[in-house]
C-alpha positions as CSV (number, residue, x, y, z in Angstrom):
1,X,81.8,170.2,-11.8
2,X,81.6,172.6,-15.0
3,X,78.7,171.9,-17.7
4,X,81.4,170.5,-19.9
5,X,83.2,168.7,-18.0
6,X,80.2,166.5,-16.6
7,X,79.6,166.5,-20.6
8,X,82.8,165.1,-21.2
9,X,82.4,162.5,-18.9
10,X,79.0,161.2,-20.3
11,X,80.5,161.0,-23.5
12,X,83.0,158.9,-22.2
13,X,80.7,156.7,-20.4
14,X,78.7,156.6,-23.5
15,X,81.8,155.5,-25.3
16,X,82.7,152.6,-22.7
17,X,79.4,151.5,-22.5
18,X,79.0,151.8,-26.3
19,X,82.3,149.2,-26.7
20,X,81.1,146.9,-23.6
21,X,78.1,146.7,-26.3
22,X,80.3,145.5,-28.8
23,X,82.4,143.0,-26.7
24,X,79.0,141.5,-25.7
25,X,77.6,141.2,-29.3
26,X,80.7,138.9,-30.1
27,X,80.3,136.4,-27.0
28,X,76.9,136.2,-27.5
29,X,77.6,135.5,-31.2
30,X,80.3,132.9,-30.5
31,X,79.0,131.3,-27.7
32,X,76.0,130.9,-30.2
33,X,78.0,130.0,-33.7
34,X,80.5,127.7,-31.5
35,X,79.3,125.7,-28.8
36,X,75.2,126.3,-29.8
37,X,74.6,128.2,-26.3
38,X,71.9,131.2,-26.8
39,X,71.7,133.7,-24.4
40,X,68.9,136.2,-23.4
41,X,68.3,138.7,-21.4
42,X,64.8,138.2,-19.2
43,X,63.4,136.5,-22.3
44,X,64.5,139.1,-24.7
45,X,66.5,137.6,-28.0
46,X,70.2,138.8,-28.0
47,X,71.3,137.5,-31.0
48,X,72.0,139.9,-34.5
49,X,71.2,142.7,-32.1
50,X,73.1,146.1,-32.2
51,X,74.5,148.1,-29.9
52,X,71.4,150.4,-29.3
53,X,69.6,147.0,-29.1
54,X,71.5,146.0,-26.1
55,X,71.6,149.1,-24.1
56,X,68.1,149.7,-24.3
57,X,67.2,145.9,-23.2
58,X,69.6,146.5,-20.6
59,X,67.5,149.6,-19.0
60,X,64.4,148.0,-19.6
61,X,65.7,145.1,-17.4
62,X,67.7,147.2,-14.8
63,X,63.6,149.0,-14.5
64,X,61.8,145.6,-14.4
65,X,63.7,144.2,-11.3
66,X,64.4,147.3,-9.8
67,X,68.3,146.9,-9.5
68,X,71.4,148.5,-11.5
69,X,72.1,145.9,-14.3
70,X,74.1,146.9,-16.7
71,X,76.0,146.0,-19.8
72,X,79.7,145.7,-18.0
73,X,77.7,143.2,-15.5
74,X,76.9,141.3,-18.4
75,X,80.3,140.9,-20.1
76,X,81.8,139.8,-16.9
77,X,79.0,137.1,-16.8
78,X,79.1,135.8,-20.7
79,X,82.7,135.7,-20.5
80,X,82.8,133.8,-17.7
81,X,79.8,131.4,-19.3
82,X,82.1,131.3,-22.8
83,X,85.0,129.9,-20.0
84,X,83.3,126.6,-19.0
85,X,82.7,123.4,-21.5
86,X,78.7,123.5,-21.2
87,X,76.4,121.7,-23.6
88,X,73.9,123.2,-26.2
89,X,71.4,125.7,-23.6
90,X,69.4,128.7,-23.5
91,X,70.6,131.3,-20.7
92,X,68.7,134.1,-18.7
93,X,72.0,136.3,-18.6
94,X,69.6,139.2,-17.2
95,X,68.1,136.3,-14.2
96,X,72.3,135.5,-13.9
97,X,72.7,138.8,-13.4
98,X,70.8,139.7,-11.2
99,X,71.1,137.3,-9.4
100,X,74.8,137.9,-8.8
101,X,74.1,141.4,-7.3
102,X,72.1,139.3,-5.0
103,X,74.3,136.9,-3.7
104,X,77.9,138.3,-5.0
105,X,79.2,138.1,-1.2
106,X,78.9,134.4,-1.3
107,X,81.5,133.9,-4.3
108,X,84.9,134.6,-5.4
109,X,84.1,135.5,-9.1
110,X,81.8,135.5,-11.7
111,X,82.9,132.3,-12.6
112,X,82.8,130.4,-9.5
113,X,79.1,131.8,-9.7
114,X,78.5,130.5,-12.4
115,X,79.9,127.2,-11.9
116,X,77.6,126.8,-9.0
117,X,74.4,128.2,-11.1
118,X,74.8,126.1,-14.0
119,X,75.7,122.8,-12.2
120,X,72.7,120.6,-13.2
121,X,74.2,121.2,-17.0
122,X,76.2,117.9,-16.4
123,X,73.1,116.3,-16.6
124,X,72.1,117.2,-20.1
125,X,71.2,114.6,-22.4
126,X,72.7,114.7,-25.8
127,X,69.9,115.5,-28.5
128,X,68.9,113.9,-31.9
129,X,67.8,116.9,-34.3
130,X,63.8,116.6,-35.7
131,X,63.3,116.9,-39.2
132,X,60.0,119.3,-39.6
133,X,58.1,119.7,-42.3
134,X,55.2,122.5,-42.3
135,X,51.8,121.5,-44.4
136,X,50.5,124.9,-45.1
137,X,52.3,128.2,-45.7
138,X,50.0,130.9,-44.5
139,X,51.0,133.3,-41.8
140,X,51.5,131.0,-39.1
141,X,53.8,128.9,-41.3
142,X,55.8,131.8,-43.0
143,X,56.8,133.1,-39.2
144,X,57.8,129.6,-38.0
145,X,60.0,129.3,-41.1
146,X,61.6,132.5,-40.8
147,X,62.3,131.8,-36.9
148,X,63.2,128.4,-37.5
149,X,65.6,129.1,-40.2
150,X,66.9,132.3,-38.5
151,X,67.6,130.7,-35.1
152,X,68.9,127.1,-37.0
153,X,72.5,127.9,-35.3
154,X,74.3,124.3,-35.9
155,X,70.8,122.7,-36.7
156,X,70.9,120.6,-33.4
157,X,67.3,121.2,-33.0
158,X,64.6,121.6,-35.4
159,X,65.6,121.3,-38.8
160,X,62.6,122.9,-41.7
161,X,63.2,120.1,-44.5
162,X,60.2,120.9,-46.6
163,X,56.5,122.7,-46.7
164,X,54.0,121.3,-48.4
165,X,51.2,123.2,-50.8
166,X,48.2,122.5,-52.8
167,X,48.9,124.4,-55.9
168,X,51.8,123.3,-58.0
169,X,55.1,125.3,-57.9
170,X,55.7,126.7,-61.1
171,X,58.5,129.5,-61.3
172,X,56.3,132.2,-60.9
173,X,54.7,130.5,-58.0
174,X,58.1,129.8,-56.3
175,X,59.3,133.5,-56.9
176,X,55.8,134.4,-55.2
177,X,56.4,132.2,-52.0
178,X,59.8,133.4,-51.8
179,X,58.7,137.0,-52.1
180,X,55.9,136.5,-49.1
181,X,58.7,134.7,-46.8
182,X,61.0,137.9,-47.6
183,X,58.9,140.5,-47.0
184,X,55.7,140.9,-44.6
185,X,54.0,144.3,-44.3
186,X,53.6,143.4,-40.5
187,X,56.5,142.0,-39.3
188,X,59.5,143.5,-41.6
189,X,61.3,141.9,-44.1
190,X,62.9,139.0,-42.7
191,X,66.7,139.3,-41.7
192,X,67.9,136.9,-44.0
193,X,68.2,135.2,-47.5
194,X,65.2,133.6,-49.6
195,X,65.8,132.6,-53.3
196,X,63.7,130.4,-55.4
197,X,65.2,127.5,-57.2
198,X,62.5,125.9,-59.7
199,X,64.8,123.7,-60.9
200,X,64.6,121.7,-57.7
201,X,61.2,123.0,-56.9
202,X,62.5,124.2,-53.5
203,X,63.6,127.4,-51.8
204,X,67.1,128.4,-50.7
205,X,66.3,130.2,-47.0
206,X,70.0,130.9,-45.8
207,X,71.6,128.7,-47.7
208,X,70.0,125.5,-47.2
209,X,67.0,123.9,-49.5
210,X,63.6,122.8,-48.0
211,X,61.5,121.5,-50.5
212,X,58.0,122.6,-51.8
213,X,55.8,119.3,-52.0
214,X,52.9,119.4,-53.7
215,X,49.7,117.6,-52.2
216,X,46.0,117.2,-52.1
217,X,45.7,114.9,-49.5
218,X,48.7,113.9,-46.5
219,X,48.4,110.4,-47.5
220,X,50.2,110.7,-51.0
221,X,53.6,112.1,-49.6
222,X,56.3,109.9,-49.1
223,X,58.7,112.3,-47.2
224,X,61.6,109.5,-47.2
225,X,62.3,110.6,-51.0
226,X,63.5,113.8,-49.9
227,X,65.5,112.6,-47.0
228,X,63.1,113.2,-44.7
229,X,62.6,111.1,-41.6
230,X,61.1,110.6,-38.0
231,X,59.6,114.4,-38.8
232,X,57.3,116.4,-37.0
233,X,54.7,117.6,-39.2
234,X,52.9,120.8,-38.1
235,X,49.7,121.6,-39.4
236,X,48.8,125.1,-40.1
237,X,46.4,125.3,-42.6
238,X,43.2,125.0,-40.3
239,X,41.7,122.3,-42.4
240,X,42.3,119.3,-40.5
241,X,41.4,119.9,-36.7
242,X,39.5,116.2,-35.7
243,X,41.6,113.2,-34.4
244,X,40.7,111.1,-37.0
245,X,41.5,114.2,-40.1
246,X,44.9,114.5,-38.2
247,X,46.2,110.9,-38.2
248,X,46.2,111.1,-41.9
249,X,49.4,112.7,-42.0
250,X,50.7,110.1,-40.0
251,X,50.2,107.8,-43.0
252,X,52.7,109.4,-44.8
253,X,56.0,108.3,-45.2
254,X,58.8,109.6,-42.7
255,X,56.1,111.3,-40.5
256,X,56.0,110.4,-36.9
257,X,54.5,113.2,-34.9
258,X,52.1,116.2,-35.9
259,X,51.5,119.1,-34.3
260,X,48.3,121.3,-34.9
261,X,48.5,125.4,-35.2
262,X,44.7,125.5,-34.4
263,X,42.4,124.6,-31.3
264,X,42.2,120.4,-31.6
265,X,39.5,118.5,-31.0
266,X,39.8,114.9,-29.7
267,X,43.5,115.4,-29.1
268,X,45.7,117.2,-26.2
269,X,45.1,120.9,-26.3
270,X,48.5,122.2,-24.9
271,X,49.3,125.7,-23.6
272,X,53.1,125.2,-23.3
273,X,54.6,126.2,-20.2
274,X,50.7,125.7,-18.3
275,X,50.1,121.7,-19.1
276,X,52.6,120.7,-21.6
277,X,54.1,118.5,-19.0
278,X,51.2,116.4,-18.5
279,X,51.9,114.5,-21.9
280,X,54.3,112.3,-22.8
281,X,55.6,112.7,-26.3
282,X,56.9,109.0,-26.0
283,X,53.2,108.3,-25.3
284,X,51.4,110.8,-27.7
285,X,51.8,111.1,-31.6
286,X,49.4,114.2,-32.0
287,X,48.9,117.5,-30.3
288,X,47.5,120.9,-30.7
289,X,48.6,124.1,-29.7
290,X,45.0,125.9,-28.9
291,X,44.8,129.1,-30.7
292,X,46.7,132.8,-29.9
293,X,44.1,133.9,-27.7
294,X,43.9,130.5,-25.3
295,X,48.0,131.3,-25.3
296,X,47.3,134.6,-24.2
297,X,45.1,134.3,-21.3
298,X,45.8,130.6,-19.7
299,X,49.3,131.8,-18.6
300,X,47.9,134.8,-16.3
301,X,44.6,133.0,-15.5
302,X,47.6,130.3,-14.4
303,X,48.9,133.1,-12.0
304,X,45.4,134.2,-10.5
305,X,43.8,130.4,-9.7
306,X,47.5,129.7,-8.2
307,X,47.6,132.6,-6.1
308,X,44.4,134.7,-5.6
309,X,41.8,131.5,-6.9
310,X,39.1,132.8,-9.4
311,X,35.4,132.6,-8.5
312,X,34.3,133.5,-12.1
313,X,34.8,136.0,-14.5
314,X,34.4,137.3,-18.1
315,X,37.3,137.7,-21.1
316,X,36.4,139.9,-24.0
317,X,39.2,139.6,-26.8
318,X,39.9,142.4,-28.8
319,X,41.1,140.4,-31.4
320,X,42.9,142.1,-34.6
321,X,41.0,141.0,-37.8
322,X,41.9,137.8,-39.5
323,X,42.2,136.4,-43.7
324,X,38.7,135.0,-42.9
325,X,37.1,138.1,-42.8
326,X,36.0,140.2,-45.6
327,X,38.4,143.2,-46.8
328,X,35.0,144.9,-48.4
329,X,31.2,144.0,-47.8
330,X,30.5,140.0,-48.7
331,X,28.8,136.7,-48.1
332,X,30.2,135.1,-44.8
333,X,29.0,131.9,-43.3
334,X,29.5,133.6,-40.0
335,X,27.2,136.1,-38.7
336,X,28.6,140.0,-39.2
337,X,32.1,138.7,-40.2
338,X,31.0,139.3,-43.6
339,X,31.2,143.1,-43.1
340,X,34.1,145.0,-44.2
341,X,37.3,144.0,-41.4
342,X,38.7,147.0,-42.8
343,X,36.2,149.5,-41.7
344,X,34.4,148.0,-38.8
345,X,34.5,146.2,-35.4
346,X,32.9,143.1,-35.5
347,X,31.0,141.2,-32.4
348,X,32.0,137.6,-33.0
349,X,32.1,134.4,-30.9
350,X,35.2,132.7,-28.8
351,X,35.6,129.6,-27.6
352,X,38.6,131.1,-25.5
353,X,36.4,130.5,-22.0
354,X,36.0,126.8,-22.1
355,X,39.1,126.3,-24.2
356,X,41.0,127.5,-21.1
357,X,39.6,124.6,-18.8
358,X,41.4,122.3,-20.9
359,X,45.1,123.7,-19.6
360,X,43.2,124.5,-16.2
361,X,40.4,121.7,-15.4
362,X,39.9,123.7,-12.1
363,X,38.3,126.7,-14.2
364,X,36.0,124.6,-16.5
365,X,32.3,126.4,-16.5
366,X,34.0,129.4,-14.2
367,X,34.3,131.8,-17.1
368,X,32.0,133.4,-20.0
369,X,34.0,134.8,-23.5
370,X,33.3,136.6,-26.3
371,X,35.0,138.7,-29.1
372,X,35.4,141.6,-31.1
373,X,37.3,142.0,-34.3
374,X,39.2,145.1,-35.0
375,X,40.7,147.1,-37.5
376,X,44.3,146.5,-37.5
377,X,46.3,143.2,-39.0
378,X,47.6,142.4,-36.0
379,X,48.4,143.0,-32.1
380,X,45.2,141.6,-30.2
381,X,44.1,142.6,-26.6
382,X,42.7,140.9,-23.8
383,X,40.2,142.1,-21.1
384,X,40.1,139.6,-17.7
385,X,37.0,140.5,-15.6
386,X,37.3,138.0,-12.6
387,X,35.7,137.7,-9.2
388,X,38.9,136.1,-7.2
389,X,39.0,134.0,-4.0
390,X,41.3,136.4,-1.5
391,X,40.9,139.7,-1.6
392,X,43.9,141.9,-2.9
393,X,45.4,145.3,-3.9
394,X,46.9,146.6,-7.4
395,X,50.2,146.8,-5.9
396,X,50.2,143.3,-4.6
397,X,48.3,141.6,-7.8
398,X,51.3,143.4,-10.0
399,X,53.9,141.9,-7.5
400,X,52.4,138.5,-8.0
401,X,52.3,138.7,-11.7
402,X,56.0,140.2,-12.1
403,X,57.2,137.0,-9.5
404,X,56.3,134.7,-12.1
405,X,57.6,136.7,-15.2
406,X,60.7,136.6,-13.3
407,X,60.7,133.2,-12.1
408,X,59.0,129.8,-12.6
409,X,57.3,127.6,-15.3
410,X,55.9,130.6,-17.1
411,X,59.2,133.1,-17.6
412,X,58.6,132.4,-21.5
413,X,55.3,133.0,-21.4
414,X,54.7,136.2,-19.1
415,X,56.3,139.8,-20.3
416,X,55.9,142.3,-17.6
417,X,54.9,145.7,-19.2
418,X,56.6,148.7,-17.6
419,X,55.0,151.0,-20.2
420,X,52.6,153.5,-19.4
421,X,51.7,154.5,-23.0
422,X,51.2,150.6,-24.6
423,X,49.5,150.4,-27.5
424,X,48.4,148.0,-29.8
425,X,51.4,148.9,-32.5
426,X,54.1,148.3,-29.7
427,X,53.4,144.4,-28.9
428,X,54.2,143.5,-33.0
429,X,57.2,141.6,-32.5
430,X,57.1,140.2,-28.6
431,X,58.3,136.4,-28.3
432,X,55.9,136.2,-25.1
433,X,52.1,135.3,-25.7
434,X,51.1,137.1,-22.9
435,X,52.5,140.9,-22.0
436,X,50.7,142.1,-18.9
437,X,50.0,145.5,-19.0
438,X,50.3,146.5,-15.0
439,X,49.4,150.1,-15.8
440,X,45.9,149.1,-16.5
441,X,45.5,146.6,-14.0
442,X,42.3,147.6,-11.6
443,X,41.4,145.9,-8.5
444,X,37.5,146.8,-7.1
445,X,37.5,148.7,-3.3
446,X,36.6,145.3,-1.8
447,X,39.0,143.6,-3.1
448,X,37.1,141.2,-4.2
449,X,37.1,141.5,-8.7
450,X,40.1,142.3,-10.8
451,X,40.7,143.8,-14.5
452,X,43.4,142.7,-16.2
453,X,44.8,143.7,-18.9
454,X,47.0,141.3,-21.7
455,X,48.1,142.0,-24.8
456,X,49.6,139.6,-27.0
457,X,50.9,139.2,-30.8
458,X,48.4,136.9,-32.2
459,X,50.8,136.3,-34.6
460,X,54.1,136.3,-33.8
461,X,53.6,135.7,-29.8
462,X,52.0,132.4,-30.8
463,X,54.5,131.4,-33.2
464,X,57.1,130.9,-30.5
465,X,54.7,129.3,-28.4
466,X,54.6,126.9,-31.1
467,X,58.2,126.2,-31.8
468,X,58.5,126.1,-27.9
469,X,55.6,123.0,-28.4
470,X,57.5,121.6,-31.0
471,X,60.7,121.2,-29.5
472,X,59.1,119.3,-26.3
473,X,57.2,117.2,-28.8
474,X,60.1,116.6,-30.4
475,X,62.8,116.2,-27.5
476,X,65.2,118.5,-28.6
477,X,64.1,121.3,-25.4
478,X,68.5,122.0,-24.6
479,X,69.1,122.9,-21.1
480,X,67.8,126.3,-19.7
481,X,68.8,128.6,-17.1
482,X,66.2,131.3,-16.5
């Protein structure tokens, strides 16, 4: 075949593939819009994606399990999804997929396939949407907003109603809160709508109002004049982390559960998709969601103490710097976190080590932590030094940690990096709170102590983590496939 005409037929594969693109885009979109069904592909987000989007998810995936998936696979499989009457879910089309290569011989179609797949979706319980409100609006509350009220769809799950302040919402205050929600030198400006409206003291996020209450203690709200009821409150302003500072909000009118962004103390510490299962939200009214870095590690440290067993072992967090550090020289009640974030790594203390046993009672007094801050706003690292049980190999810890990415309780949790030139700047943005990096990994000539490396988006990572929290709390989890 001539030079142009093999060019002439990648363009027209390009062009096919490039409409297949499109076609997908509007299932996904309609199957989202119309019957509340959101489909991924291995944990990646498919919705408001372009067609570059999609093709390049689709390699990454086709890489990651090691078998041609493609984009005219996945049409065949969301169209066949968009034939049956299924209830609100979340589906793995990349796991479907996949798995259809597999097993392909042992169907007529793509739909009796999926038929058989999605079966135990006749089960599903219909669900009762949570009111939320969010009492502080720093950076953890900012990104929950925008991915609440970006993935709302029909509302049938978690529903932002109102966020509640200290300082009094003027107009100029308003316009300011509304400016940090719209734009965020980090994470982009957010793919969406924000307008003030002082006249109701509120903002307009996509078209719908949540209210700005202003507080100085939880006790003084009474959420039922707003509408609100039955909410979940979530906590993220780091000042109430005790039992007894936390069941204040649950004096307040129309609250009924609260969820803390911080480690907890006296109250379930969850790492969802490690222990979430062991409470009851029937049973419990408060829970915590441990901090970014316990997210990070207790997913992978999960893995190893299934698996291999951990003897002991060392984590040293290379933690981006945070708004209680210093931008310039200046008194800090912490040792060295007074120095310039901006300028310097910082030696700091972690409570990631015993924080773990929590999630993992089997590793309590197994592991030692500590910290160092770093110049950049965000993207945080992980270094796992750990003397395991059974001896192993590189090839075969990888293999252990890409089974669970791929399969399992922790699918949401676990991103398998492929990448061989990961850096810091490339993990902004990743849903996961743990993204393995298995170009690093490094297993000792015995066998006997590993190095892992885990990066994670101490912002953005944990957000999802949790919303994920929040929806178990709050019983409103739809059915899954992945």
């Amino acid at each position: 075949m001539s030079n142009n005409n093999l060019y002439e037929k990648e363009l027209a594969f390009q062009a096919d593939r490039r409409k297949a693109c499109v076609e997908l885009i509007k299932i996904i979109s309609d199957l989202w819009y119309d019957k509340s069904i959101e489909m991924v592909l291995f944990r990646n987000q498919l919705i408001d994606r372009n067609v570059s989007d999609i093709i390049n998810l689709h390699e990454y995936a086709g890489e990651f399990v090691a078998k041609p998936i493609n984009v005219f696979d996945s049409v065949e499989i969301a169209n066949a999804i968009n034939s049956l009457d299924l209830p609100p879910s979340k589906i793995d089309i990349g796991k479907l997929t996949y798995e259809y290569h597999l097993e392909d011989d042992k169907y007529n179609d793509a739909k009796a396939f999926i038929i058989d797949k999605l079966k135990d979706a006749k089960e599903y319980q219909e669900i009762k949407p949570k009111d939320v409100v969010l009492y502080g609006f720093g950076r953890i509350g900012r990104l929950l907003a925008r991915e609440m009220m970006s993935k709302i769809g029909k509302g049938q799950q978690l529903r932002l109603r109102a966020i509640v302040t200290r300082d009094k919402n003027d107009a100029v205050l308003l316009e300011k809160r509304a400016s940090l929600l719209r734009y965020d030198s980090v994470h982009g400006d957010f793919e969406g709508s924000v307008h003030a409206d002082p006249e109701n003291n509120a903002l307009l996020i996509n078209g719908t109002t949540v209210h700005l209450i202003t507080a100085n203690s939880p006790e003084e709200i009474d959420y039922t004049e707003y509408g609100i009821e039955d909410a979940l409150i979530i906590d993220n302003t780091g000042a109430f982390t005790t039992e007894e500072a936390l069941k204040r909000h649950l004096v307040s009118k129309g609250a009924a559960k609260v969820l803390l962004t911080a480690p907890g103390k006296g109250v379930p510490n969850i790492v969802y998709g490690v222990n979430h299962t062991e409470f009851n939200p029937d049973e419990v009214d408060i829970y915590s969601a441990a901090s970014c870095t316990t997210n990070a590690i207790t997913p992978i440290l999960n893995v190893i103490e299934d698996t291999l067993g951990v003897t002991k072992g060392h984590i040293e967090t290379i933690h981006a710097y945070t708004n209680d550090q210093n931008l310039v020289d200046n008194m800090h009640k912490k040792y060295r976190r007074g120095r310039s974030a901006a300028l310097n790594m910082v030696i700091t203390e972690t409570g990631a080590g015993s924080a773990v046993a929590k999630a993992l009672p089997s590793l309590a007094g197994k592991l030692t932590s500590n910290a160092i801050r770093v110049p950049v706003p965000n993207g945080s690292l992980v270094v796992l030094n750990l003397e395991i049980d059974k001896t192993t190999t590189v090839e075969e810890l990888n293999n252990i940690v890409k089974k669970y990415a791929l399969e399992g309780k922790l699918v949401e949790q676990i991103k398998y990096s492929l990448n061989n030139e990961l850096v810091s700047s490339d993990i902004v943005g990743t849903p996961a709170p743990s993204i393995y990096d298995s170009n690093a990994t490094i297993v000792s000539a015995d066998g006997k102590n590993i190095v892992m490396y885990v990066w994670y988006d101490n912002e953005y990572g944990y957000s999802h983590q949790v919303i994920r929290l929040a929806k178990y709390i709050s019983k409103v989890r739809r059915f899954t496939y992945y």
